[in-house]
C-alpha positions in Angstrom: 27.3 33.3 105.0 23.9 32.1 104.1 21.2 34.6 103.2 17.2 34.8 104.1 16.9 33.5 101.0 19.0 30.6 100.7 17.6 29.5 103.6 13.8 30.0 102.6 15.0 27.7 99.4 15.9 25.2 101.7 12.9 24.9 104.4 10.6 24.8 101.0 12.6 22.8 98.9 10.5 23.7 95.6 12.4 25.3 92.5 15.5 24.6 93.7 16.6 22.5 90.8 15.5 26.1 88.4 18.4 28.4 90.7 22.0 28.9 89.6 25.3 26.6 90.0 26.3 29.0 92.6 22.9 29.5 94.4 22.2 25.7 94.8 25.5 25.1 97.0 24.5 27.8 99.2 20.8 26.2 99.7 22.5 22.5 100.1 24.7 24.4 103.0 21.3 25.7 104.5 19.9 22.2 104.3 22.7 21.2 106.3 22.3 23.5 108.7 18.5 23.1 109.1 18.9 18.8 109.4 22.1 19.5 112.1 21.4 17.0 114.8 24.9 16.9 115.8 24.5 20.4 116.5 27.8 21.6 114.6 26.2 24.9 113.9 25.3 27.6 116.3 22.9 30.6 115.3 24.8 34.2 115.8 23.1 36.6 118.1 20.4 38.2 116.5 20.0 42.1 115.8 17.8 41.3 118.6 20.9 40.4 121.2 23.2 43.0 119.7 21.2 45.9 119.9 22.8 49.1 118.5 20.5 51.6 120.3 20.6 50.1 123.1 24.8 50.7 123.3 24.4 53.9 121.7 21.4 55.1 124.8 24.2 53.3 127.6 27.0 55.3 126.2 24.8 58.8 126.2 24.2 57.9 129.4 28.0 57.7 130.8 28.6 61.7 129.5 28.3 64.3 131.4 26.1 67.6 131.7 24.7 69.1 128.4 26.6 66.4 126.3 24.3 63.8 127.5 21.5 65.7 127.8 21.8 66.7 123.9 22.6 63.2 123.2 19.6 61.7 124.6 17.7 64.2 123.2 19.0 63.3 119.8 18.5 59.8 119.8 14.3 59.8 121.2 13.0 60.2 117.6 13.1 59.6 114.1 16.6 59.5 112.2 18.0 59.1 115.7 21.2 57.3 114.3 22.1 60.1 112.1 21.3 62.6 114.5 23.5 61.0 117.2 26.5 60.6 115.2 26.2 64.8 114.1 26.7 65.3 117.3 29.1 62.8 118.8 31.2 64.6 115.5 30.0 67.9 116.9 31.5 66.9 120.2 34.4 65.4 119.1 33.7 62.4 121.0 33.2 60.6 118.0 36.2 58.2 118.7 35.1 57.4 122.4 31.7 56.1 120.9 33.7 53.7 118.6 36.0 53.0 121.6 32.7 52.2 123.2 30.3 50.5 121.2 33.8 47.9 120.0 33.9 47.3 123.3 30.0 46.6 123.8 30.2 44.2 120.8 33.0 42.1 122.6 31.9 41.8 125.3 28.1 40.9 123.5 30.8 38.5 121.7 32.6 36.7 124.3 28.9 36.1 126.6 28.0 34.3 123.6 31.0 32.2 123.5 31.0 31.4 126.9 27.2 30.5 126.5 27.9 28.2 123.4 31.2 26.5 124.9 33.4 28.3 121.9 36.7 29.0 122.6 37.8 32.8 122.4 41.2 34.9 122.3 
């Protein structure tokens, strides 16, 4: 995995001779990546295409009664992540939301296969 920081080394291409052994493979992967005209490598979907609050808000959404009203109420302001999984453990539908959101990230998974031609089990 390449971090924000190998690839900023790359794009800039200045001090790179200055970082360590281990650093400077990791930037020479990023250069790859960046120069790929045979497009070898595809981009991930970004925390912008797997939204968590957006899968957490569906799922408060399929309870029922009080339960969803709490839930929603829960998750509309700050520290909503925290707050949310208080109560799905108050509930004890804590292992429905991970039932849930697993299922939300394959599915997120496989559209992205299908949209990039990658094969999938």
């Amino acid at each position: 995995m390449l971090s924000a920081e190998d690839i900023r080394h790359a794009e800039n291409e200045e001090g790179i001779e200055t970082l360590p052994d281990w650093q400077k493979d990791s930037v020479k992967v990023a250069q790859e990546v960046i120069e790929d005209e045979e497009e070898n490598y595809i981009p991930l979907p970004s925390e912008f295409v797997i939204h968590e609050y957006s899968i957490m808000e569906a799922f408060c959404y399929n309870q029922e009664g009080d339960i969803r009203s709490q839930l929603l109420n829960s998750i509309q302001k700050r520290g909503a992540f925290r707050r949310f999984k208080d109560d799905i453990i108050r509930f004890g539908i804590a292992d429905k939301w991970y039932k849930y959101k697993e299922e939300a990230l394959k599915d997120i998974a496989i559209q992205w296969c299908k949209s990039h031609n990658v094969k999938y089990n």
